[in-house]
GUTIMAR-931088 format. One record per residue (C-alpha): x, y negated, z negated; residue in one letter. Coordinates in pm, whole numbers, padded with zeros to 5 digits, always signed. Example, Ala and Ser with C-alpha at 12.3 -4.5 7.8 and 13.67 -1.06 7.14 Angstrom:
+01230+00450-00780A
+01367+00106-00714S
//
This chain:
+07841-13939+01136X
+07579-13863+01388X
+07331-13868+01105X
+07447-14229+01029X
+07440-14338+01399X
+07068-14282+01439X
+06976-14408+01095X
+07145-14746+01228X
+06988-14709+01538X
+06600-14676+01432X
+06678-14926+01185X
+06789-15162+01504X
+06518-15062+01670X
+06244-15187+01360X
+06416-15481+01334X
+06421-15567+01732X
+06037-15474+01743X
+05941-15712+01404X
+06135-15981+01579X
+05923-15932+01882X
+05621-15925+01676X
+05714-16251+01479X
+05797-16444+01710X
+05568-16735+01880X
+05486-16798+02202X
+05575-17110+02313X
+05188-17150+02456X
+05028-17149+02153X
+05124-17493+02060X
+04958-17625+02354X
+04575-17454+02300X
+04291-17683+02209X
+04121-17950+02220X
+04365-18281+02314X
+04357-18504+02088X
+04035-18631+02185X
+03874-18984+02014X
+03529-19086+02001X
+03401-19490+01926X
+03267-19504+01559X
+02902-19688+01715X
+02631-19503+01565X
+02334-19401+01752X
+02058-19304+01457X
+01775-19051+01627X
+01504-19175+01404X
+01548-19521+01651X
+01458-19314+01891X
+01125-19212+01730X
+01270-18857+01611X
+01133-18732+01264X
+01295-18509+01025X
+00956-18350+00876X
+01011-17990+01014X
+00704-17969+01215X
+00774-18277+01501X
+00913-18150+01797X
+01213-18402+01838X
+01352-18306+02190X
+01279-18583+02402X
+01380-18829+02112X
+01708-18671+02020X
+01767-18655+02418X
+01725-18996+02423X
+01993-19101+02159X
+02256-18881+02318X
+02176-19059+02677X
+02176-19392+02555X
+02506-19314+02360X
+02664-19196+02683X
+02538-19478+02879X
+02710-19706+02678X
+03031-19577+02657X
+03001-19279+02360X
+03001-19281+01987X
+02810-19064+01722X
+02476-18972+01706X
+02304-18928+01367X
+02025-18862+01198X
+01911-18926+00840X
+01863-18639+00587X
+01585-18402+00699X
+01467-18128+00870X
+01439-18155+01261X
+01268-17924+01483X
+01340-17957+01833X
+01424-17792+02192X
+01666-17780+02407X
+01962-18057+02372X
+02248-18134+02589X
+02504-18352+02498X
+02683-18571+02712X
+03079-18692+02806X
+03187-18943+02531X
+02901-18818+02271X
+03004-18658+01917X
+02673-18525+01753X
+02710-18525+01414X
+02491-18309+01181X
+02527-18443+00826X
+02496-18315+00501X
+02114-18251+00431X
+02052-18252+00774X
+01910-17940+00901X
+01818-17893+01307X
+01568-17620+01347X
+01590-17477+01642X
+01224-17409+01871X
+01056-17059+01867X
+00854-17149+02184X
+01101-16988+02476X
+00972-17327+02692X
+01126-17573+02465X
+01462-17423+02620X
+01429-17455+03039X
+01621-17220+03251X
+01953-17302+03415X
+02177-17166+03645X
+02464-16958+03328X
+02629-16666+03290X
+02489-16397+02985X
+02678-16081+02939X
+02914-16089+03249X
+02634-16171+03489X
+02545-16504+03676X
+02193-16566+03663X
+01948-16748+03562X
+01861-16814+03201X
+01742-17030+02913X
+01948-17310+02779X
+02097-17281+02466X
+01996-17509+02167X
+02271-17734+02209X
+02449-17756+02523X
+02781-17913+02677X
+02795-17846+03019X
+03051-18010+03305X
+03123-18223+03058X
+03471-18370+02915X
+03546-18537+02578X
+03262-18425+02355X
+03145-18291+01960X
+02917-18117+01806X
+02998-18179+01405X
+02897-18245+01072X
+02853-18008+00791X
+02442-17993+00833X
+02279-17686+00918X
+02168-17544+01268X
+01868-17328+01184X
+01861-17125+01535X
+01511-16924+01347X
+01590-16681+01600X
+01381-16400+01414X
+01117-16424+01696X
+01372-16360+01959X
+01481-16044+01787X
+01171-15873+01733X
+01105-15968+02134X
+01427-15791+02219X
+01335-15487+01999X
+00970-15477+02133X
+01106-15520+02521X
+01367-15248+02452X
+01111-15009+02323X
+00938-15072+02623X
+01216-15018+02901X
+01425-14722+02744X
+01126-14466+02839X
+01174-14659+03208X
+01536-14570+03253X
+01597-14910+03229X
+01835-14974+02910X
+02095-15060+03127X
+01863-15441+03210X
+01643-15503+02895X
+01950-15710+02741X
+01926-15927+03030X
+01528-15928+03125X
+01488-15984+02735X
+01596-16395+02770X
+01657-16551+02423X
+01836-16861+02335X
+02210-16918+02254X
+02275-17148+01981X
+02574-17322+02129X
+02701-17310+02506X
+03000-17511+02595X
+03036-17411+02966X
+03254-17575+03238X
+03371-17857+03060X
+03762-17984+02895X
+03877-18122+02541X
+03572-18015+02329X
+03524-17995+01947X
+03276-17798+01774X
+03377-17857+01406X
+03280-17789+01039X
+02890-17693+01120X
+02681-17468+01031X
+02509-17207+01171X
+02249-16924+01098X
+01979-16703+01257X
+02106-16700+01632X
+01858-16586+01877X
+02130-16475+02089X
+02521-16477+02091X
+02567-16815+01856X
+02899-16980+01989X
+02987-16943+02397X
+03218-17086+02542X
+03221-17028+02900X
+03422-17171+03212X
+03614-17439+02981X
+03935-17515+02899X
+04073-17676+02607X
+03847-17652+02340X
+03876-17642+01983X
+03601-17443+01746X
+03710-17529+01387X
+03583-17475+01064X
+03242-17285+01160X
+03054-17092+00939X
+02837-16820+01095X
+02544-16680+00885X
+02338-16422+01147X
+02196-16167+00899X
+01947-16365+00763X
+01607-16229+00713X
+01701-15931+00933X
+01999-15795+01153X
+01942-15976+01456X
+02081-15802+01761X
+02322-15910+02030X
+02420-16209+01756X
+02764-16292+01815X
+02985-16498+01642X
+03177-16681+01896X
+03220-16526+02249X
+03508-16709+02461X
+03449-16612+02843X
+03641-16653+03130X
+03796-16983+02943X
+04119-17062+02880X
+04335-17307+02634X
+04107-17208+02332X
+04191-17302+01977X
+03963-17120+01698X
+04039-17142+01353X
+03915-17213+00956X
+03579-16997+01104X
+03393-16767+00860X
+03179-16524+01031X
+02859-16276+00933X
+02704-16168+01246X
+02551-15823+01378X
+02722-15801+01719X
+03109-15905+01795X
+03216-16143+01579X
+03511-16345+01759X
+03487-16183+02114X
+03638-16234+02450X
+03485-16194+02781X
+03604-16255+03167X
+03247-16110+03371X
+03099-15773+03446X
+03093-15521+03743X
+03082-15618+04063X
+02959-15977+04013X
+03266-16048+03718X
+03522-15897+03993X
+03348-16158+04237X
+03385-16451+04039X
+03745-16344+03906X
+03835-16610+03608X
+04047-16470+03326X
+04004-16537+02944X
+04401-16628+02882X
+04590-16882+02623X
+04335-16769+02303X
+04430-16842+01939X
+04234-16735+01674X
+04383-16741+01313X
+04295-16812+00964X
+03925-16687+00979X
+03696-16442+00817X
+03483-16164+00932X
+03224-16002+00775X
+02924-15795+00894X
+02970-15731+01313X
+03111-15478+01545X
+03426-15613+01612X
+03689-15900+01410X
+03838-15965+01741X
+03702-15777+02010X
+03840-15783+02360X
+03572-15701+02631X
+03319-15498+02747X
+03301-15743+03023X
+03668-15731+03160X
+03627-15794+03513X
+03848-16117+03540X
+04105-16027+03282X
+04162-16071+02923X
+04539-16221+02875X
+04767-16422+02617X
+04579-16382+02336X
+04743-16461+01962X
+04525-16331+01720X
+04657-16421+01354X
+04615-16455+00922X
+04265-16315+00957X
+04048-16069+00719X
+03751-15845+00768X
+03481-15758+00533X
+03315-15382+00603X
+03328-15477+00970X
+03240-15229+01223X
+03637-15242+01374X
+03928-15456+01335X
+04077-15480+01694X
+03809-15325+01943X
+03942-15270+02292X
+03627-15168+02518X
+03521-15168+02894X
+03379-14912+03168X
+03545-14752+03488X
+03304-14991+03649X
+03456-15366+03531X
+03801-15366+03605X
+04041-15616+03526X
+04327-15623+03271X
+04351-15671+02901X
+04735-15712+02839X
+04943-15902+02632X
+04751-15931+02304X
+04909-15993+01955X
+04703-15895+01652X
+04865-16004+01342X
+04857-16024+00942X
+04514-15845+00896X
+04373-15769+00588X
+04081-15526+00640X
+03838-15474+00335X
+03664-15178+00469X
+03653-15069+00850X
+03548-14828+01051X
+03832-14790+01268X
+04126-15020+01231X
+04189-14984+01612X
+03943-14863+01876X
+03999-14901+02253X
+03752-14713+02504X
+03739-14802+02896X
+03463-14577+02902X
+03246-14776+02656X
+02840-14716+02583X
+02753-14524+02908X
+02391-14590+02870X
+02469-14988+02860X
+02749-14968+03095X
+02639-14793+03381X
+02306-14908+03582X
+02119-14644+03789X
+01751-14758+03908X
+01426-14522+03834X
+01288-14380+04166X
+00978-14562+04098X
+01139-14867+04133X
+01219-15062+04509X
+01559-15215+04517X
+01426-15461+04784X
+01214-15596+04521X
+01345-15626+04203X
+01482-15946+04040X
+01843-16050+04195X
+02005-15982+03895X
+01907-15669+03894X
+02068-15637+04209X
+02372-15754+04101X
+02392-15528+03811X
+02371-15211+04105X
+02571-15343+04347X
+02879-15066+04358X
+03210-15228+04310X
+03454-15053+04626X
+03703-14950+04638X
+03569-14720+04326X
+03979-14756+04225X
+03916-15135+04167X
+03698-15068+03874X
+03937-14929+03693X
+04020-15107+03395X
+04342-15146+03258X
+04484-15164+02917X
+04810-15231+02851X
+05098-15451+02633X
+04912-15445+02282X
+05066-15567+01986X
+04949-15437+01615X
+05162-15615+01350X
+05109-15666+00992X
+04792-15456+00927X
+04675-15382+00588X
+04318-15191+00530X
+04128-14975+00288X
+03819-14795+00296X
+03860-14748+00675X
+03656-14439+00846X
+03932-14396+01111X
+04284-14579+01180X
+04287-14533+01548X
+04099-14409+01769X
+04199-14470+02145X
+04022-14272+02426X
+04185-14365+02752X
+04120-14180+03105X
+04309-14009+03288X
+04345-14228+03602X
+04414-14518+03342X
+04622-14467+03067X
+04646-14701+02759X
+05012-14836+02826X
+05276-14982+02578X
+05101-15040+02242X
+05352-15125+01983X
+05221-15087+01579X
+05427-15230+01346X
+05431-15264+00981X
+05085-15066+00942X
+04918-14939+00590X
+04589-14808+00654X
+04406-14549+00369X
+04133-14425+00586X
+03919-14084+00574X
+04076-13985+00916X
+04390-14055+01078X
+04202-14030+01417X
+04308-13963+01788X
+04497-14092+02074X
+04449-13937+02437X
+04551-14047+02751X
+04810-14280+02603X
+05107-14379+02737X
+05428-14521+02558X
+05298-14621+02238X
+05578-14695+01968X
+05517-14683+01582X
+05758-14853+01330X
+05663-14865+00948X
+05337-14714+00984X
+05160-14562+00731X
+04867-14394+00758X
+04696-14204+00465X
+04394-13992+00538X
+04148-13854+00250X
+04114-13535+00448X
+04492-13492+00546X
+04517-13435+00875X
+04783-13632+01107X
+04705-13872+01444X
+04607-13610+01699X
+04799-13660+01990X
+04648-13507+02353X
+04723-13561+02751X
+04920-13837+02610X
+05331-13910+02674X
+05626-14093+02540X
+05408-14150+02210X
+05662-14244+01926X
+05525-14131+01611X
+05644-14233+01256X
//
């Protein structure tokens, strides 16, 4: 009888947690873009003396159609088949750019063609280059069309990778992502009721897609194509920082960095400005090459929250949920569904580390530098956050539901510290044939329901300084 009891029980139990895992918030109906609507006048760029010949540099002409559209109430601006070369472009309230079919925008490789402005890159305030195409404090706007934005971003890399060599002998790996100052593709920052839809976009100098200090915006229907001629490095797919209200979906992504990525500010300067990624969905897209299908940090400073990650599948990427951040950042990453994932190929099916990359992470300047005269962001980067307890992070209310995956290196491996334990995950309905089951330590009241984990060299989960872990 007792045997019966406690069959009836766990069964209870499953069927409570699946609800709990089913079941949608009520605030994902309300992410996204709001219905914006945009007049059908047409403002052609060629008008405006722009030409599509792939050598003309177009800026000031394709600056001029988007100013006169805005000036005179919005529309579309358009350009006739051809190849455009051009700098910096930012596009105004009321002003849907529309890229075409057989339209292809290349983007400058002359770092002047995109002037500095005051941004935040990587968790940090500072200042930096413009993207290619901008939106900034701007409301009702589009960026569109199923053309091509050629980023040619190849120069940028090889910079990076020439800079780096340069610095790591210095000490300084901890900077040369930030002193090494390459173009976005995309920035949508401090601005409402966007639409990025159905382009296409390839060879990002930098992250491709950010969308920073926004609410409301939808990204739909983007296709990502980063690894051409090369592996470009710090190209993400589409990073949403300290936004909130986001909608992306339909998106198809092949980058060599994160590939759908959320951020909320870095250190001592993130904990400063304090704004929270919350209210993300992202469903019904693809991931191939990157570090990370959905990956939630490093910068974690402001908080990572709400987040309804759903239908999505990965293709040999480096991790399918990857949970990072250092004992410097603080902030929270709670309350996180990751659902119906289809993993072809992983190397670990969940990774979560607070004490990510130390020699990225942590900044420590060389004694032959002065700290009364190096750049400010430098100073900002070794400015100690104090209390030491507030940087901290923590990680905590994560929900795993629905995960299939083959050909993974590890199912899970989750490294939490001991003044921060990973709280609360809950894994449900997990089949994972991996090479190792992997490792959780320093975990705290994790629960596992249907999960089945086969490992090619047959060892279980490993299971140390951890408690209240619920094993299948």
């Amino acid at each position: 009888m007792k045997v019966k009891i406690s069959f009836f029980l766990l069964v209870l139990l499953y069927n409570i947690a699946a609800m709990a895992q089913t079941k949608t918030p009520d605030w994902v109906a309300k992410v996204g873009n709001r219905n914006t609507k945009y007049k059908s006048t047409t403002f052609q760029v060629g008008k405006y003396g722009a030409l599509g010949d792939g050598k003309t540099l177009n800026t000031l002409a394709i600056q001029k159609a988007i100013d006169d559209c805005a000036a005179k109430g919005g529309g579309i601006v358009t350009f006739k088949p051809g190849k455009y070369l051009t700098g910096s472009l930012f596009i105004k309230k009321g002003v849907n750019l529309n890229i075409g079919t057989g339209v292809e925008i290349l983007g400058s490789q002359d770092i002047k063609d995109y002037p500095e402005i005051d941004t935040r890159v990587a968790g940090i305030e500072m200042k930096w280059p413009a993207a290619l195409i901008n939106i900034i404090g701007q409301q009702s706007a589009s960026i569109s069309g199923s053309g091509l934005i050629n980023a040619q971003g190849k120069v940028f890399w090889d910079y990076y990778w020439n800079l780096r060599k340069e610095y790591e002998p210095k000490g300084l790996r901890w900077i040369v992502d930030y002193d090494a100052k390459r173009p976005r593709t995309i920035l949508i920052a401090e601005s409402s009721d966007i639409v990025l839809k159905e382009v296409n976009i390839q060879q990002a100098g930098f992250w491709t897609v950010q969308v920073m200090y926004s609410s409301y915006v939808t990204v739909d229907k983007v296709t990502i194509r980063n690894n051409v001629d090369g592996h470009g490095p710090s190209t993400d797919g589409i990073d949403i920082d300290s936004s909130t209200w986001v909608l992306v979906q339909n998106c198809d992504i092949d980058c060599n960095d994160d590939n759908f990525c959320l951020k909320a500010g870095r250190d001592w300067d993130g904990l400063r400005v304090n704004k929270p990624t919350e209210y993300v969905v992202i469903r019904n897209s693809i991931a191939r090459k990157g570090a990370g299908l959905l990956t939630l940090g490093s910068e974690t400073s402001g908080g990572i929250r709400h987040v309804w990650a759903t239908d999505l599948t990965g293709y040999d990427t480096g991790n399918a949920l990857n949970i990072k951040s250092a004992t410097i950042r603080g902030g929270t990453v709670e309350d996180v569904y990751f659902r119906n994932i289809t993993m072809h190929g992983v190397g670990n099916v969940l990774q979560v580390n607070p004490n990510w990359n130390p020699a990225y992470s942590y900044s420590t300047l060389p004694p032959a530098y002065n700290i009364n005269e190096v750049p400010l962001h430098w100073k900002k980067m070794l400015t100690h956050v104090e209390p030491k307890e507030k940087g901290i992070p923590k990680i905590q209310n994560i929900n795993l539901f629905n995960i299939k995956a083959t050909g993974a290196k590890k199912a899970i491996n989750a490294i939490g510290l001991a003044e921060s334990t990973l709280k609360n995950f809950s894994l449900s309905q997990l089949a994972i044939e991996t090479a190792n089951a992997g490792a959780l330590d320093y975990c705290a009241g994790w629960k596992f329901y249907d999960v089945n984990i086969k490992a090619a060299d047959g060892k279980a989960l490993s299971v140390t300084n951890s408690t209240d872990i619920k094993l299948p």
